[in-house]
N, C-alpha and C positions, 0 to 999 in steps of 0.2 A: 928482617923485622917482621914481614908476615909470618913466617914458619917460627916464631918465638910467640906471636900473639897467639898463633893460629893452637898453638901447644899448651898454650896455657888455659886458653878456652876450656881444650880439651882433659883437661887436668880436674878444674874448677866442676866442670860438669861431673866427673866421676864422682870427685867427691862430695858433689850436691846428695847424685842417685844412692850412693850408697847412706848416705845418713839421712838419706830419706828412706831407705828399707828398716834399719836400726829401728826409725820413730815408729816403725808401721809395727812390728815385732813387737816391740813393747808394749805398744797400746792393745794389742790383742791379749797379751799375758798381762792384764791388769786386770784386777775384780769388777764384775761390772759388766765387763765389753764379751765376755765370753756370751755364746750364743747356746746358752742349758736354760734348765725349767727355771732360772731364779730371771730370766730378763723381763722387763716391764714389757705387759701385750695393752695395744689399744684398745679401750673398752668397746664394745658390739652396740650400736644404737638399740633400744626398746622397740620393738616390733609393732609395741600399739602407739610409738610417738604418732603425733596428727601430722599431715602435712599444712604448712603455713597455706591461708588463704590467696586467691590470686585476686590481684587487683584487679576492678571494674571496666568493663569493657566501656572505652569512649565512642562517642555517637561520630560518626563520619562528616568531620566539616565540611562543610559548602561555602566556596567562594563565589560573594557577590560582589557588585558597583553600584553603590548609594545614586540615587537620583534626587537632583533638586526641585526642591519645589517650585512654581512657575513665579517668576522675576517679580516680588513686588514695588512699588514704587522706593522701599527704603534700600533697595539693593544697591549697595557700589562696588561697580568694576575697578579693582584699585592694580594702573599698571605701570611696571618698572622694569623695564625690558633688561636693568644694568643688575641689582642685586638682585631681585627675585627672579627674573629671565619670565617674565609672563604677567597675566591680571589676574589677582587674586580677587575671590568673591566674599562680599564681606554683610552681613543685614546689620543694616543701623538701628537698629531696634532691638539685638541683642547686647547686651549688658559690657560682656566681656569684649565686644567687636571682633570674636573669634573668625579665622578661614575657614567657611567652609567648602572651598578648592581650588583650584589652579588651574587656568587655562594656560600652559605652555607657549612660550613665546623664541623667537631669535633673541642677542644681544644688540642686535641695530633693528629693532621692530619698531612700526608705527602700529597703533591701534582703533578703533573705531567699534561701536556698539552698536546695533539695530533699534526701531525704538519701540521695539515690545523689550528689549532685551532678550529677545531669543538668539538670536546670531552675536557671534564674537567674531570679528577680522582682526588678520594682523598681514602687514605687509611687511617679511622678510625678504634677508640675503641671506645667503650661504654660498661657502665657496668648498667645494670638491675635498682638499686637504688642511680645512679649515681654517685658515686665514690668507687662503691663496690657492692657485689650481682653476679648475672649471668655476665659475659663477652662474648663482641659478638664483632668481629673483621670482616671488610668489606675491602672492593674495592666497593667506591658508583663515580656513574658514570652520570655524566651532561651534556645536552646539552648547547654547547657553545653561542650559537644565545637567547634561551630560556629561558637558564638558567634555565629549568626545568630537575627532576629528572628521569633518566632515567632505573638504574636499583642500586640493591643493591649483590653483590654477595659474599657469605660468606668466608671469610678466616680463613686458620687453626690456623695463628698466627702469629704475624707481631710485629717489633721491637716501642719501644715508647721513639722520641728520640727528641731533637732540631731537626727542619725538614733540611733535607738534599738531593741535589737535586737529586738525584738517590736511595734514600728509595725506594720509588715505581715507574718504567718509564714503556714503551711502547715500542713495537717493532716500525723499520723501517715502513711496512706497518701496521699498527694499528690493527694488528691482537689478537697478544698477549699483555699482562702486566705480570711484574715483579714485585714482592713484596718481600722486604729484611726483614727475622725472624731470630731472636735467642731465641730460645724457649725448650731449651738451645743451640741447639748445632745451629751455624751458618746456613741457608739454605735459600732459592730463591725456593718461589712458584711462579708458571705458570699457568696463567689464560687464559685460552681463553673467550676471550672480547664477540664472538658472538654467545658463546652457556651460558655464564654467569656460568663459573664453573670454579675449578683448576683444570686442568689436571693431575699434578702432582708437587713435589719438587726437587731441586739439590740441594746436601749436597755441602757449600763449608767449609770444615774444616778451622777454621782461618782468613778467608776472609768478608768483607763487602762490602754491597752495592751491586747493579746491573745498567750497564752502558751498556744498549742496542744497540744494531748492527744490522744489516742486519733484513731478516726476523726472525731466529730462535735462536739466539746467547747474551750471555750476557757476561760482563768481572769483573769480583771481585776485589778490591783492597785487599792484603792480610798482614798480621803482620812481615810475614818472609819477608820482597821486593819484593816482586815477588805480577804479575797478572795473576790473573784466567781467564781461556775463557771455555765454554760452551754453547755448541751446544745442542739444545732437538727437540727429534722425538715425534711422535704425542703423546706418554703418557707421556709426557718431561725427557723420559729417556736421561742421558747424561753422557758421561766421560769426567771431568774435565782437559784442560791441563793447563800447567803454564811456566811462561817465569822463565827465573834464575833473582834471587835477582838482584835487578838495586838500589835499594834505604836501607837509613839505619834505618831505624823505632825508633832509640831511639836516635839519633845523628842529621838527619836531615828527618822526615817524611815528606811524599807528601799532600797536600790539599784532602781531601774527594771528595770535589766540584770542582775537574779537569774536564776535558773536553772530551767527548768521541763524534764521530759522526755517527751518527746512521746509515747515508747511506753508508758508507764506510769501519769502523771501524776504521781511523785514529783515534790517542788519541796525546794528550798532556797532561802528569801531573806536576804537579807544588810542589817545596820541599820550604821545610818553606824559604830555604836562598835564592829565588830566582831561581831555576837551573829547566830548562823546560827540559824535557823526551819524547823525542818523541816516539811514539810506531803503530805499524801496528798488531793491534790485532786478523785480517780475516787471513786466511790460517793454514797451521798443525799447530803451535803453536803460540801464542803471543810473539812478537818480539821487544826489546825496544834499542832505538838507542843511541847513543852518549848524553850525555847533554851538553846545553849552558847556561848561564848564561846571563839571563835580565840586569843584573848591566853592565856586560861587554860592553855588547849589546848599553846601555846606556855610555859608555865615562866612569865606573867606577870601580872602584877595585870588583872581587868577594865578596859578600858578606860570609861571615864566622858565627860557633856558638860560637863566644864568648858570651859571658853573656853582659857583657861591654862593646860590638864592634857595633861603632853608624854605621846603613848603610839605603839604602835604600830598605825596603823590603815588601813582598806581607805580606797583612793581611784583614781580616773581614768573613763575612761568604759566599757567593755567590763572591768569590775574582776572579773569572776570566770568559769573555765570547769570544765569539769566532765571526768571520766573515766569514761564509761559502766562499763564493764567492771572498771574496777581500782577503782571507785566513789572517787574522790579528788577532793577538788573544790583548785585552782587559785586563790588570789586575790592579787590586787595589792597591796603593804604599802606604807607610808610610814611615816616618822616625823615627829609632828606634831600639832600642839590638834583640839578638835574644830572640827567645819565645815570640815577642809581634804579633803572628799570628792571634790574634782575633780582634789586635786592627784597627778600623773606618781606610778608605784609605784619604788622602788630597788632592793624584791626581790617574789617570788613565795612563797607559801607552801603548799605541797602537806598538804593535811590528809585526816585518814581520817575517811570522814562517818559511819561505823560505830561506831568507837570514839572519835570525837570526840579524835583526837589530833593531834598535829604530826609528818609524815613528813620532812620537808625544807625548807629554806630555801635559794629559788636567788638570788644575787646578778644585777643585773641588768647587762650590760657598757655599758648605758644605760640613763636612766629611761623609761618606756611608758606609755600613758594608756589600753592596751587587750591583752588577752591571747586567745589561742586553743592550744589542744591537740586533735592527732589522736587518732583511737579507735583504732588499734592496737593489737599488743603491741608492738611500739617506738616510743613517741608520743614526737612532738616538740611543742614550745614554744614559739609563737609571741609576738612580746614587741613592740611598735609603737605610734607616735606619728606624728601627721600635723606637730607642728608643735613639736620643729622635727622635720623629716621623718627616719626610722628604724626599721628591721626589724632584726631580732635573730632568730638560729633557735636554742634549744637543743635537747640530748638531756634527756627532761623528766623521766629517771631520775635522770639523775649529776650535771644541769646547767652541762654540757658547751657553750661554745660550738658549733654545729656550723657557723655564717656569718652575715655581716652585709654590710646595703647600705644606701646610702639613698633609702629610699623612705619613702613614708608610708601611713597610713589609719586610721580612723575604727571600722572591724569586720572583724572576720576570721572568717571563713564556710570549714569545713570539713566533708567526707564524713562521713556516721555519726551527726550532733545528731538 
C-alpha cells in the first residue's frame, strides 16, 4: 500500500511540473508579456516634485505629582479599606464632590487622621503569600498634602475587625498612636510617631478600643460597664483605672463609635436605646454622669428593649459626630425595634449636649450608615454608606442639600477631631 501511494504521488507531481511549464510557455508567447519596446515602463517622478513637510517637533514632557493644597476644614477623608482599598480625599465645597486622590490602604485596614489633617494612619496586615505565609502587622504612615508614604513601622499585633473609629487613633498633640490588639489577651500598643517604634503595651483585661485624650492617656470601652483610662510614661508603662459599671452590656450596650475628645477628655457614649452618658475621663478616675435620653429630648416616650417596641433609635456604623465648638452632637435615627443598631439612619438629629435638647432633625435625601461634620463656623454634614455606595453633603445648619454622588465609605475622617 505505501509503494502504490508512494507512486502515485509521484506521478501526480510530474504531471503537476509539466503543465505547469506548458502554462509558463504560453504566457511568454502571448502579446503583451514579451519583454520589447512596446512593454508599459514606470513613469520617472518630476525632479522638481516638493518633498512633503515634516511634522512639528513636540516639546519634551515632563513628568510631575500634583500637590495638595493644605487640608481645609471642608476636606473629607472618606475610607473603605473593602472597595476602594484606601481613603479617598474629597472637598466639600466642590460641586461635583470629585477625588482628588487616594491614600492607599490594606483590605483589613483601620484608619485614623491627625488633627491638622496632615498625617494619614493606617494600621495594616499582610501576610507573605497574600492570604497566608509570613504575617507582618504595621502602622503605615502618609502624608496628607502628598499623599506619599512616609514611614512603615512594625507592630506586635493588632486586631482584624470591620474598621472602627478608634482601632487605632492618635494622641492630642500627635505625638503618640494607639493601636487596639487581641492577640489573645486584650492590649493597646504605644507608638511613638517620631522615633517610628512601640514603646511599649497596656494590658486592658476585657476592654476594647482606644479613645485618646490629652498628650498621654487613652480610655477603653470594657464588657463589665465600666471605662478604662490610662496614663503611659515614657516606656508606656501604666496603671489602669476604671469608673463603676454605668452601662448594661447585654440589655442595652453602648456604640463602639462614641465620641471621646481628644483635647479635653470629655466623652459622650451612646446605648443602643438612645440614652447619652456623659463622662469626664481626665483626673484620678474616669467619671460618668447621669444619662439623658435623645427620644425625651425629642417630644418622645424613652425608647425601651422590647423586641417589638417601634421607636426612634440610633443605628449604622460611624452613628454619631460631634461639634466641637457649637458643642452639638449629631446622631444617626431610624425608625425601628430594638436590636436594629446596624440599620442605615433616614434622618440626623442635632442635639444640645448642654441642655440636653433637640435642635433639629435633618431628613436624609438617602439613608447612611455613617456620618461626619466639620468644625467650622459653617459646618457641613457629611451623610455615607458604602453599600449601596453614596455621599450626601448638607449645610448642617438649615439641612440644605449642598451635593450628592456616588461614592461610598465606611468613616469619614475630618480637620479639627
Amino acid at each position: 500500500m505505501k509503494y502504490l501511494s508512494s507512486g502515485l504521488f509521484k506521478r501526480l507531481g510530474f504531471a503537476y511540473g509539466a503543465s505547469a511549464c506548458v502554462a509558463a510557455l504560453a504566457l511568454s508567447a502571448a502579446p503583451g508579456w514579451a519583454a520589447d519596446a512596446k512593454a508599459p515602463k514606470t513613469p520617472a517622478k518630476p525632479a522638481e516634485a516638493a518633498a512633503a513637510p515634516l511634522p512639528p517637533v513636540l516639546p519634551e514632557e515632563e513628568a510631575d505629582t500634583a500637590v495638595l493644597a493644605t487640608a481645609g476644614p471642608h476636606r473629607l477623608f472618606l475610607f473603605d479599606p473593602y472597595y476602594y482599598a484606601g481613603a479617598h480625599v474629597i472637598e466639600g465645597d466642590d460641586p461635583l464632590l470629585s477625588e482628588k486622590g487616594l491614600a492607599p490602604a490594606a483590605r483589613n485596614a483601620g484608619a485614623t487622621l491627625s488633627r491638622d489633617g496632615g498625617k494619614i494612619y493606617f494600621s495594616e496586615t499582610y501576610w507573605s503569600r497574600g492570604d497566608r505565609g509570613d504575617r507582618q502587622d504595621l502602622l503605615t504612615v502618609y502624608d496628607g498634602r502628598t499623599l506619599a508614604l512616609e514611614k512603615e513601622i512594625p507592630l506586635p499585633s493588632r486586631l482584624l475587625v470591620v474598621p472602627k473609629t478608634n482601632q487605632v487613633a492618635t494622641s492630642e498633640d500627635g505625638a503618640l498612636a494607639y493601636a487596639y490588639a487581641m492577640a489573645p489577651a486584650s492590649q493597646v500598643h504605644v507608638v511613638d510617631l517620631a522615633a517610628g517604634k512601640v514603646i511599649g503595651s497596656v494590658d486592658m483585661p476585657g476592654c476594647s478600643l482606644a479613645f485618646p485624650f490629652g498628650a498621654r492617656s487613652f480610655a477603653s470601652l470594657c464588657g463589665d460597664g465600666t471605662v478604662g483610662v490610662a496614663t503611659v510614661g515614657p516606656a508606656a508603662e501604666a496603671a489602669p483605672k476604671f469608673s463603676k459599671p454605668f452601662f448594661d452590656a447585654d440589655n442595652d450596650p453602648v456604640f463602639e463609635n462614641s465620641f471621646v475628645d481628644r483635647a479635653t477628655g470629655e466623652a459622650f457614649f451612646l446605648s443602643f436605646t438612645g440614652k447619652i452618658y456623659p463622662a469626664k475621663l481626665a483626673g484620678a478616675a474616669p467619671v460618668v454622669d447621669k444619662p439623658w435620653s435623645i427620644n425625651v429630648a425629642a417630644g418622645f416616650p424613652a425608647a425601651g428593649a422590647g423586641v417589638q417596641e417601634l421607636a426612634w433609635r440610633p443605628g449604622g456604623g460611624q452613628v454619631m459626630a460631634f461639634h466641637r465648638k457649637n458643642r452639638q452632637l449629631y446622631v444617626l435615627m431610624h425608625a425601628g425595634n430594638y436590636w436594629t443598631h446596624k440599620v442605615e439612619g433616614t434622618e440626623v438629629w442635632v442635639l444640645d449636649v448642654d441642655k440636653h435638647s433637640l435642635i433639629k432633625r435633618i431628613s436624609l435625601a438617602a439613608p447612611a450608615k455613617g456620618i461626619a461634620v466639620t468644625q467650622d463656623d459653617q459646618p457641613l454634614l457629611y451623610a455615607y454608606d458604602s453599600a449601596p455606595m453614596s455621599l450626601a453633603v448638607y449645610n448642617a445648619k438649615t439641612g440644605e442639600v449642598t451635593g450628592r454622588r456616588k461614592i461610598g465609605g465606611i468613616i469619614g475622617m475630618v480637620p479639627g477631631l
